[in-house]
N, C-alpha and C positions, 0 to 999 in steps of 0.2 A: 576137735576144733580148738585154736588154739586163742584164748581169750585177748583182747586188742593190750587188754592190764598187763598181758606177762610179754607183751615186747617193752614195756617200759622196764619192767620188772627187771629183765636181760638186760636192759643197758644199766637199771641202777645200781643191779648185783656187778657187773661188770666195774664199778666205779670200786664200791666197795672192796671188792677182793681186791683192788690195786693191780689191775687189765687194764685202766686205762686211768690216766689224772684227772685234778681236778677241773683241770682248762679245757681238754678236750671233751669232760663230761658234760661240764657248761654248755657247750657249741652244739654237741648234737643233741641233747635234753630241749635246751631251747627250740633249735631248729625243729624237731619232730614233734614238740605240743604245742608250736606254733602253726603249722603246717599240719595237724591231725583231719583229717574230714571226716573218718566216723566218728560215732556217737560214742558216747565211754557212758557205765552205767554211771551213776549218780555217787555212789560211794566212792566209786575206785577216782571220777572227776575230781571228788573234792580235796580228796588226797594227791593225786599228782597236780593241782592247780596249787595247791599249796607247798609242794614243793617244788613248781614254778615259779615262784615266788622267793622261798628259799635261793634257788639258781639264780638267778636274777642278781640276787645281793650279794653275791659272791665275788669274791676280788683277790687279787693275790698281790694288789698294791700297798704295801703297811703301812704307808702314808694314809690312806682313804681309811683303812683298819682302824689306826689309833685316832684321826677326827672322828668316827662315825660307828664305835663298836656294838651300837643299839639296833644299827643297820645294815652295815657291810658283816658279811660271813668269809672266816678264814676255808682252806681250805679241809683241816678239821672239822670246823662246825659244819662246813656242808654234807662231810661224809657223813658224821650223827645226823643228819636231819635226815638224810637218804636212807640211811639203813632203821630210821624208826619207821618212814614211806612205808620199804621194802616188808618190814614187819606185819605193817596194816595193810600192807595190798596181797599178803601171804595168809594171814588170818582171815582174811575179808572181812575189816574190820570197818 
C-alpha cells in the first residue's frame, strides 16, 4: 500500500532532480494540497503544510525578490526547502 506522503514525495523528488521547474512545481503542489480529501498523518501534514507555504512564496518575479527577500522564495530557495520536506518525509521525521 502506497502511503498518501509518497505521492507528494514523487512529485517533490520530481522537482528536485530537475523533471520538472520551479513554476510548474508550484502549480501542481498547490493544486494537489489544496484539493487533498484524505487525511495525511499528523507529521507527514505538518511538513507538507509547511512546505505549502514555502510554495506559496515563491516567485520568479526579481522585482517581488529584491522588495520582499524575507518573504518571496527564489527558485533556489524553493528547491532547498523541498528537498529538506523530502528528507523528513523520507526519515519520517
Amino acid at each position: 500500500m502506497v502511503r498518501k506522503a509518497d505521492e507528494y514525495l514523487s512529485l517533490i523528488t520530481s522537482y528536485i532532480d530537475g523533471r520538472i521547474d520551479a513554476k510548474s512545481f508550484s502549480r501542481m503542489y498547490l493544486e494537489k494540497f489544496k484539493n487533498e480529501i484524505s487525511e495525511l498523518p499528523e507529521d507527514s501534514f505538518e511538513i507538507l503544510d509547511r512546505l505549502f507555504g514555502d510554495v506559496d512564496s515563491y516567485t520568479d518575479d526579481e522585482d517581488l525578490l529584491a522588495s520582499m527577500p524575507s518573504f518571496y522564495l527564489s527558485a533556489e530557495q524553493l528547491k532547498e526547502q523541498a528537498a529538506m520536506a523530502a528528507a523528513e518525509l523520507t526519515n519520517g521525521v
